[in-house]
C-alpha positions in Angstrom: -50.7 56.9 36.0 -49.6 53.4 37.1 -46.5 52.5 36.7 -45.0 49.7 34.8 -43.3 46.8 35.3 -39.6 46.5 34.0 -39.4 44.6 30.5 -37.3 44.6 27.1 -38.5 47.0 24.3 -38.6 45.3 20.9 -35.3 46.5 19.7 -33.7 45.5 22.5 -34.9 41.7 21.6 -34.1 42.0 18.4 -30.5 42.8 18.8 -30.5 40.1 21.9 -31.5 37.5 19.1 -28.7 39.2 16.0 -25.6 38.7 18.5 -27.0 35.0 19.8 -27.2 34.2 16.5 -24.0 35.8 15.2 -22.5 34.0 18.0 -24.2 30.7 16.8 -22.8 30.8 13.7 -19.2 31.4 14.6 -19.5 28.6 16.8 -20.8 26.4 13.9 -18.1 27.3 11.2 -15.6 26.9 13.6 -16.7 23.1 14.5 -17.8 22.1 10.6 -14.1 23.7 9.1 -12.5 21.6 12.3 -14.7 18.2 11.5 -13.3 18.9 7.7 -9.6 19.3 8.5 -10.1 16.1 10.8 -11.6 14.5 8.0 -8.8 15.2 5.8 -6.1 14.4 8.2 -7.5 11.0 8.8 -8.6 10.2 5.2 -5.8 7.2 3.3 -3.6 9.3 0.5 -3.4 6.8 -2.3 -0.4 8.6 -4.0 1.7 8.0 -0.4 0.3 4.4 -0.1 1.5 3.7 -3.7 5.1 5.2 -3.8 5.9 3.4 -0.1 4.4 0.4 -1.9 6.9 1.0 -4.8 9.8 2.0 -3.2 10.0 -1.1 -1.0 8.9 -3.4 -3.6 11.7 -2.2 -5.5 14.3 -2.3 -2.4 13.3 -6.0 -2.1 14.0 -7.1 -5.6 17.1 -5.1 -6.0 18.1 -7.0 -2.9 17.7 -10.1 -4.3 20.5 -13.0 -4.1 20.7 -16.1 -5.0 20.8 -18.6 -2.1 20.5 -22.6 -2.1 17.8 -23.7 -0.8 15.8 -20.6 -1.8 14.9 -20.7 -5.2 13.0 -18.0 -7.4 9.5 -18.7 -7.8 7.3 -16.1 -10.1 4.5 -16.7 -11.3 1.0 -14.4 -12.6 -0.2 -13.8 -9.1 3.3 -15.0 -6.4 6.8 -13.7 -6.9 8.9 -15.9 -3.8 12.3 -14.1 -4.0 15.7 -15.0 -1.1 16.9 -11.6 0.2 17.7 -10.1 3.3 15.3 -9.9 5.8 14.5 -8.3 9.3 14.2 -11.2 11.7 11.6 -10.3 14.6 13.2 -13.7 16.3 17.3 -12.5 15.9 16.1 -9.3 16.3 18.5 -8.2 13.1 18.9 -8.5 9.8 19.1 -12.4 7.9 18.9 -14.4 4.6 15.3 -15.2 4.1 12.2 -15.2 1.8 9.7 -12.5 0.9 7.1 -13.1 -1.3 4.6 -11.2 -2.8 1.1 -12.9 -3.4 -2.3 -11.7 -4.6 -5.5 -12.9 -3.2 -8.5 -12.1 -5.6 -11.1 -13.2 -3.1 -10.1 -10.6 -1.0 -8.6 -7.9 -3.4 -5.5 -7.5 -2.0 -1.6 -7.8 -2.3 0.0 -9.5 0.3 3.7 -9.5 1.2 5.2 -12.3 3.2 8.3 -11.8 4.9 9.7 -14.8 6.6 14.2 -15.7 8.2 15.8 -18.7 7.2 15.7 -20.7 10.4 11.5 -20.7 10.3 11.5 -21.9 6.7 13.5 -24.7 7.6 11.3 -25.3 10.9 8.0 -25.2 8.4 6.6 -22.2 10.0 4.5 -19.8 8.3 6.2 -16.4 7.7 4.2 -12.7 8.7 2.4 -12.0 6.0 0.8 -8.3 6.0 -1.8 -6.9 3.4 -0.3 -3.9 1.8 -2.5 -2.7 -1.4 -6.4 -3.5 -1.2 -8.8 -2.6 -3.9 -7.4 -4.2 -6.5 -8.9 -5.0 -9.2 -6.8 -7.1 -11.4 -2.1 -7.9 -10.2 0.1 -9.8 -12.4 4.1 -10.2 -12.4 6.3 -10.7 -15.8 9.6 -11.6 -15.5 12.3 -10.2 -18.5 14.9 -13.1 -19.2 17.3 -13.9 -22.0 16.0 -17.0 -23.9 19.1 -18.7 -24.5 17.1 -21.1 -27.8 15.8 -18.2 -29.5 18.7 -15.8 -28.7 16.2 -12.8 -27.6 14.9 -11.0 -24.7 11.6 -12.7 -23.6 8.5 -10.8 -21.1 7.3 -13.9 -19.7 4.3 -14.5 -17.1 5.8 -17.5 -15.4 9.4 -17.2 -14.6 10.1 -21.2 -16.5 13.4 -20.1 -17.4 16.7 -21.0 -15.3 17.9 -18.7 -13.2 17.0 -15.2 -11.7 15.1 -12.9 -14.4 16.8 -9.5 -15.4 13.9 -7.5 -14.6 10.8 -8.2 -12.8 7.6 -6.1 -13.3 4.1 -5.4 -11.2 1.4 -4.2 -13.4 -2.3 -3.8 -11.5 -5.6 -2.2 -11.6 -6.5 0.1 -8.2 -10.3 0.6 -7.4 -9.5 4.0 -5.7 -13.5 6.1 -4.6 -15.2 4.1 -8.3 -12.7 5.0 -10.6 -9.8 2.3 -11.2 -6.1 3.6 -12.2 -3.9 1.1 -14.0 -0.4 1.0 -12.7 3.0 -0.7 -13.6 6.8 -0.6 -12.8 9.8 -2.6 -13.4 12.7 -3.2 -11.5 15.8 -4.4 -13.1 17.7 -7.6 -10.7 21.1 -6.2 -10.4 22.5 -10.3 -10.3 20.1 -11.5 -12.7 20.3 -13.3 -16.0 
């Protein structure tokens, strides 16, 4: 009889491949379930964009004051407003302009946030992008028509004086389906 060299039996292979693939798979879930929770970390929550957006669109024009030398100016697409500002120059808080613009070109809302002393130096203020996507923005401004003795939604804010109630109506583009959105936000020193 000769004798034989040393090797695997088929069952022994065959279990070798079952626990290298068992392993394999562990391994797999384990990276795909940690790409998705990355994913889902990292991915922009529209709900949380749109109520910061709201809250501080309401905190500025709730602050809003009336100040010589800045004047209300609202129109379809701007709404230029005198409230208090955080200076990055003084380092605190002072009297300035914010102003809220749209840009169709580039479907977004801008907000521009600029103190005193640079408005009356005729420098431009920081203006930040703070809601892209959008399809469609326009401002009305409630006021009490004084001629026809009624409360009047207009688009361009013609009337003296600061409106009682401003309001932000637009169209979001949010993964191809667009949400229409609104609020209004009463001037506590308007009218």
């Amino acid at each position: 009889m000769k004798k034989t060299a040393p090797a695997f039996t088929l069952i022994e292979l065959c279990l070798v491949s079952l626990i290298a693939s068992v392993i394999g798979l562990a391994v797999y879930f384990t990276f795909s379930n940690g790409m998705r929770i990355w994913q889902k970390a990292n991915q922009k929550v529209v709900e949380e964009d749109l109520s910061i957006f709201f809250d501080r669109f309401a905190s500025d024009v709730r602050s809003c004051l009336k100040f010589s030398g800045l004047g209300f100016l609202g129109t379809k697409e701007r709404l230029e407003i005198a409230s208090l500002v955080v200076s990055p120059y003084l380092r605190n808080k002072t009297i300035g302009r914010v102003a809220y613009f749209y840009e169709p070109k580039s479907k977004a809302l801008f907000r521009e946030e600029n103190d005193l002393s640079r408005i009356f130096e005729g420098k431009q203020g920081i203006a930040k992008g703070i809601l892209e996507n959008l399809n469609s923005l326009k401002f009305g401004y409630y006021f009490y028509d004084k001629e026809k003795k009624e409360y009047v939604w207009l688009e361009d804010a013609t009337l003296e004086g600061l409106p009682l109630a401003v309001r932000i109506e637009f169209e979001l583009d949010t993964q191809g389906s667009a949400g229409r959105f609104a609020r209004t936000v009463s001037i506590p020193i308007g009218g």
